[in-house]
Backbone as a chain_set.jsonl record, in Angstrom:
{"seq": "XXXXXXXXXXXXXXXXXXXXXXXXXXXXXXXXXXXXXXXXXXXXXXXXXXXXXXXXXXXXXXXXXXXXXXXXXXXXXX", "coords": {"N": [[-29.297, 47.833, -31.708], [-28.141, 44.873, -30.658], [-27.203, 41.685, -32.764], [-26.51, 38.523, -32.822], [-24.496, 37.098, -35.089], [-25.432, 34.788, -37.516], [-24.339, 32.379, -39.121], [-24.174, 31.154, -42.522], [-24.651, 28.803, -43.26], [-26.061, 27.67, -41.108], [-29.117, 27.868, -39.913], [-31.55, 29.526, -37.452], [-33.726, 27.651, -36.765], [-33.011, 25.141, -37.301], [-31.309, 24.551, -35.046], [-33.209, 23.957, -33.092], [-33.195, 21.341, -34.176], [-31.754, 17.588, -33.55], [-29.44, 15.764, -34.198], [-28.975, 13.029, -36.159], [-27.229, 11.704, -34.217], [-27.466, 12.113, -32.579], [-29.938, 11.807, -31.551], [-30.099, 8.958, -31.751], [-28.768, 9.054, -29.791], [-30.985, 9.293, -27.531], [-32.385, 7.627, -28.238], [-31.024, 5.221, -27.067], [-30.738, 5.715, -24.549], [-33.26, 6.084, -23.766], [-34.038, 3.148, -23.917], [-32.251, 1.768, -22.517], [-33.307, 3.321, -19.696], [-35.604, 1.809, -19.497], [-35.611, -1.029, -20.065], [-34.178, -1.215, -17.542], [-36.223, -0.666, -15.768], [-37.949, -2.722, -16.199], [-35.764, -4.697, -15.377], [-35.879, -4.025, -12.809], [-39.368, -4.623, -12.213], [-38.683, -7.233, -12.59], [-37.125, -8.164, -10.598], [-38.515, -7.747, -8.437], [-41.078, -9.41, -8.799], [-39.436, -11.964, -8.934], [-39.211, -11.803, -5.815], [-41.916, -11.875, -4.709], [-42.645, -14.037, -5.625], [-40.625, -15.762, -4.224], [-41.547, -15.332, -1.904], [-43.93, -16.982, -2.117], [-43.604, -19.423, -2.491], [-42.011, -19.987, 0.351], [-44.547, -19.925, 1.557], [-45.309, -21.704, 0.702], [-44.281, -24.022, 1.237], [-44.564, -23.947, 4.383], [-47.032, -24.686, 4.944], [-47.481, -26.934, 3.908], [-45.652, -28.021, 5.734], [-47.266, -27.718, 7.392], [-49.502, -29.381, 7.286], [-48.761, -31.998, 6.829], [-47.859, -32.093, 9.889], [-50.521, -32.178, 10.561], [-52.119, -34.433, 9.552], [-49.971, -36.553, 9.995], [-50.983, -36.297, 13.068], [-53.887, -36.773, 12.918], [-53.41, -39.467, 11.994], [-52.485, -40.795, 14.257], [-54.422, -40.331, 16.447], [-56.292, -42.089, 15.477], [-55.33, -44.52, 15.548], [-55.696, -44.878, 18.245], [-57.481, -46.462, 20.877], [-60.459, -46.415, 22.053]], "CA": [[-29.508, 46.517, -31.183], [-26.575, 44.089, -31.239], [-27.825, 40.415, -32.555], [-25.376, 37.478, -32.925], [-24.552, 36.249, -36.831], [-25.56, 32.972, -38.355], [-23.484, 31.836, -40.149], [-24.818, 30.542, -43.976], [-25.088, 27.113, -43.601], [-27.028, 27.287, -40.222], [-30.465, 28.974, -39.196], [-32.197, 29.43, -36.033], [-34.929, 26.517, -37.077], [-31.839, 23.605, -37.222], [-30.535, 24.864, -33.877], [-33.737, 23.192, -32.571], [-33.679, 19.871, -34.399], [-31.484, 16.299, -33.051], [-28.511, 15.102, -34.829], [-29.102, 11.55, -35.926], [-26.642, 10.157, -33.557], [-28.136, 12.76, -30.625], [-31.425, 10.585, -31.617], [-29.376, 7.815, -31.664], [-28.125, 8.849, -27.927], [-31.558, 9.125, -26.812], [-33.025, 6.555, -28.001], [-30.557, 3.96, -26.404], [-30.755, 6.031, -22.721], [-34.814, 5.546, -23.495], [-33.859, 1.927, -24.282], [-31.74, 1.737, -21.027], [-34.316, 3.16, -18.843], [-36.87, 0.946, -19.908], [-34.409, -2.504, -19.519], [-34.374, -0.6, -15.673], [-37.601, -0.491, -15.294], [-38.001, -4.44, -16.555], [-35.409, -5.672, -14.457], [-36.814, -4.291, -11.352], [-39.747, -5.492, -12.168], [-38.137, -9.092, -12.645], [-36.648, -8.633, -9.139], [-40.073, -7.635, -7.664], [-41.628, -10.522, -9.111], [-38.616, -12.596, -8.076], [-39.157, -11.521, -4.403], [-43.091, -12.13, -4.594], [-42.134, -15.608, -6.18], [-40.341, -16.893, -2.908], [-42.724, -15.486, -0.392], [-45.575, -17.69, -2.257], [-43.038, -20.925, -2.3], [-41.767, -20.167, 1.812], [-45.171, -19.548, 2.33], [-46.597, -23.146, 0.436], [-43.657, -24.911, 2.448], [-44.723, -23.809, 5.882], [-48.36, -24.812, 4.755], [-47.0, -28.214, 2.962], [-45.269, -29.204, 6.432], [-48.423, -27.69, 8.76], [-50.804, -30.513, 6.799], [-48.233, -33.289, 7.346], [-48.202, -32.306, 11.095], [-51.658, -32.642, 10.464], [-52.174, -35.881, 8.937], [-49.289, -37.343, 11.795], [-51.776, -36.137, 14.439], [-55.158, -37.575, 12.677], [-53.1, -41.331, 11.707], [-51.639, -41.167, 15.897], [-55.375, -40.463, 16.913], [-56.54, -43.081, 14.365], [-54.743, -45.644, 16.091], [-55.983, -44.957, 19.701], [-58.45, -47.362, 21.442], [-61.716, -46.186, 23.242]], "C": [[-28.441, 45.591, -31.74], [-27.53, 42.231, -30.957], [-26.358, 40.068, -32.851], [-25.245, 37.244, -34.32], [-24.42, 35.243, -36.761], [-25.032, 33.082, -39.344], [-24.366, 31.349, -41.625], [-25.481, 29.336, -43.842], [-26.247, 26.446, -42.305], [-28.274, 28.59, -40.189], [-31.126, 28.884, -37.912], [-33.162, 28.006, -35.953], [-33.596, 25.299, -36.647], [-31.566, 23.647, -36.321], [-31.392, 24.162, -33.195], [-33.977, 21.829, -33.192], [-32.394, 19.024, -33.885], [-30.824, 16.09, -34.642], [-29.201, 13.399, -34.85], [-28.234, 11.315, -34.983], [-26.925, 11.404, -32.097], [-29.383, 11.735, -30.045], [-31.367, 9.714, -31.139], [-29.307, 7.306, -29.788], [-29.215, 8.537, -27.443], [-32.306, 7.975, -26.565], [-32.192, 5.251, -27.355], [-30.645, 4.273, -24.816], [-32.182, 5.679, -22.69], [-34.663, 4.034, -23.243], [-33.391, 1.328, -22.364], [-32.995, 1.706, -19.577], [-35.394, 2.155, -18.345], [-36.745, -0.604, -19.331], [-34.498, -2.138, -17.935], [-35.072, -0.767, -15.228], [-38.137, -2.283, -15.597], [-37.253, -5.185, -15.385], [-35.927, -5.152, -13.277], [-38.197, -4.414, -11.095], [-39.926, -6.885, -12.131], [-38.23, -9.145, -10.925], [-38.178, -8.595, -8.278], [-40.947, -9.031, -7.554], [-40.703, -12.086, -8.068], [-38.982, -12.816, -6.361], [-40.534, -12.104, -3.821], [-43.061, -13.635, -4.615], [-41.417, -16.166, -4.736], [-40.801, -16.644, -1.883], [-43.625, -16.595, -0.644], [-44.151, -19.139, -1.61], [-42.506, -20.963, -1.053], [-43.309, -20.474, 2.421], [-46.25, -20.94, 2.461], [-45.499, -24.001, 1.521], [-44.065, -25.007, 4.002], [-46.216, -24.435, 5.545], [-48.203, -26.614, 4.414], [-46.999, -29.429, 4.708], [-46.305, -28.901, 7.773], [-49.351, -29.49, 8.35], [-49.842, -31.65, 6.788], [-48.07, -33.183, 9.212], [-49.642, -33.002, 11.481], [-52.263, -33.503, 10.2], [-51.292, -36.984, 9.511], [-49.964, -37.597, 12.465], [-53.14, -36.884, 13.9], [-54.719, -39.329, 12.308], [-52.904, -41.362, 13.615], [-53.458, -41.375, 16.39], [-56.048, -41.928, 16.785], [-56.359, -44.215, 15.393], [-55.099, -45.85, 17.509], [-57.389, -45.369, 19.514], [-59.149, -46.726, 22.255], [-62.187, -47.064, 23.86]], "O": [[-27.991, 45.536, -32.885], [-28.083, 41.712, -29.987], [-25.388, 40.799, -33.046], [-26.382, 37.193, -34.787], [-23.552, 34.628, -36.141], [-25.238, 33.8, -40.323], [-25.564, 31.249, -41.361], [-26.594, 28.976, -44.227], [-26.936, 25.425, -42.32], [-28.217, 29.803, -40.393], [-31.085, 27.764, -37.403], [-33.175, 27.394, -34.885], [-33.546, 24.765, -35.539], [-31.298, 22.479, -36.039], [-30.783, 23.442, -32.403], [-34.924, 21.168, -32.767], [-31.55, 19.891, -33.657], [-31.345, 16.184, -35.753], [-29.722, 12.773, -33.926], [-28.509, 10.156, -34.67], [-26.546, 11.334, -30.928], [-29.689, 11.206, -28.977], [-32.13, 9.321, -30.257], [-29.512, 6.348, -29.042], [-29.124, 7.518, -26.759], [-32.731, 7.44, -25.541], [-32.865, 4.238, -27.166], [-30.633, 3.392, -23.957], [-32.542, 5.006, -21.724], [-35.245, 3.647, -22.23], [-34.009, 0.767, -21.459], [-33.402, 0.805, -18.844], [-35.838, 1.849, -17.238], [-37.445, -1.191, -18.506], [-34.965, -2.995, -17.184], [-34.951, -1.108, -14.052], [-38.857, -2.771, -14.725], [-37.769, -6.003, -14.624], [-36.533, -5.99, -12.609], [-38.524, -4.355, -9.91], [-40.899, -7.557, -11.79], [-38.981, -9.795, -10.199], [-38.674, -9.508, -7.617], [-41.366, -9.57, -6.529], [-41.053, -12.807, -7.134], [-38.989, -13.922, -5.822], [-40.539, -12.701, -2.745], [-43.433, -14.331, -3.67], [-41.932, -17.183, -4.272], [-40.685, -17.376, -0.9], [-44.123, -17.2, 0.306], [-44.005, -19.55, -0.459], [-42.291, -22.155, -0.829], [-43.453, -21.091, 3.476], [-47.142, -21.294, 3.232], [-45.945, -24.555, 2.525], [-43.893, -26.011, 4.693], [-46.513, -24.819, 6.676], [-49.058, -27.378, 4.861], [-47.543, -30.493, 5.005], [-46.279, -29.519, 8.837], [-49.64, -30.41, 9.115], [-50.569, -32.639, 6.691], [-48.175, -34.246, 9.823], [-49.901, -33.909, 12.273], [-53.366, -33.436, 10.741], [-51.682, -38.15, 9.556], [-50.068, -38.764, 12.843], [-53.479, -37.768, 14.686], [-55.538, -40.248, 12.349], [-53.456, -42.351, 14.096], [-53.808, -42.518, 16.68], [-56.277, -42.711, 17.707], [-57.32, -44.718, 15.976], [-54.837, -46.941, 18.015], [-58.215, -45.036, 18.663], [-58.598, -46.37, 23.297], [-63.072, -46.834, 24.684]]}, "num_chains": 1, "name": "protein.A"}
């Protein structure tokens, strides 16, 4: 049976552990992701945020049509 040689200074066990600056790597791509996942929640929000304020404007200038039409009535003689 033909195995591979390890060398002295390494063993099979270390081969599965994370360099600090592998750690390092992941934890800033976790970091990244995360910031990703924030801002498109911002934008989401963002987007929700000017349906409500198009949606109070169209509502804003229905109830001044509305308050036109009840002063015009107002003013008419039976």
């Amino acid at each position: 049976m033909i195995t591979n040689p390890i060398s002295e200074g390494t063993s099979a066990a270390s081969n599965d552990q994370k360099t600090p600056a592998e750690e390092a790597i992941d934890m800033t791509l976790l970091i990244r992701d995360k910031l990703n996942d924030g801002f498109n929640l911002l934008r989401d929000l963002s987007v929700k945020l000017k349906t409500i304020n198009r949606d109070q404007k169209a509502s804003a200038r229905e109830m001044q049509f509305v308050r036109s039409t009840l002063r015009s009535i107002q003013g008419l003689k039976i």
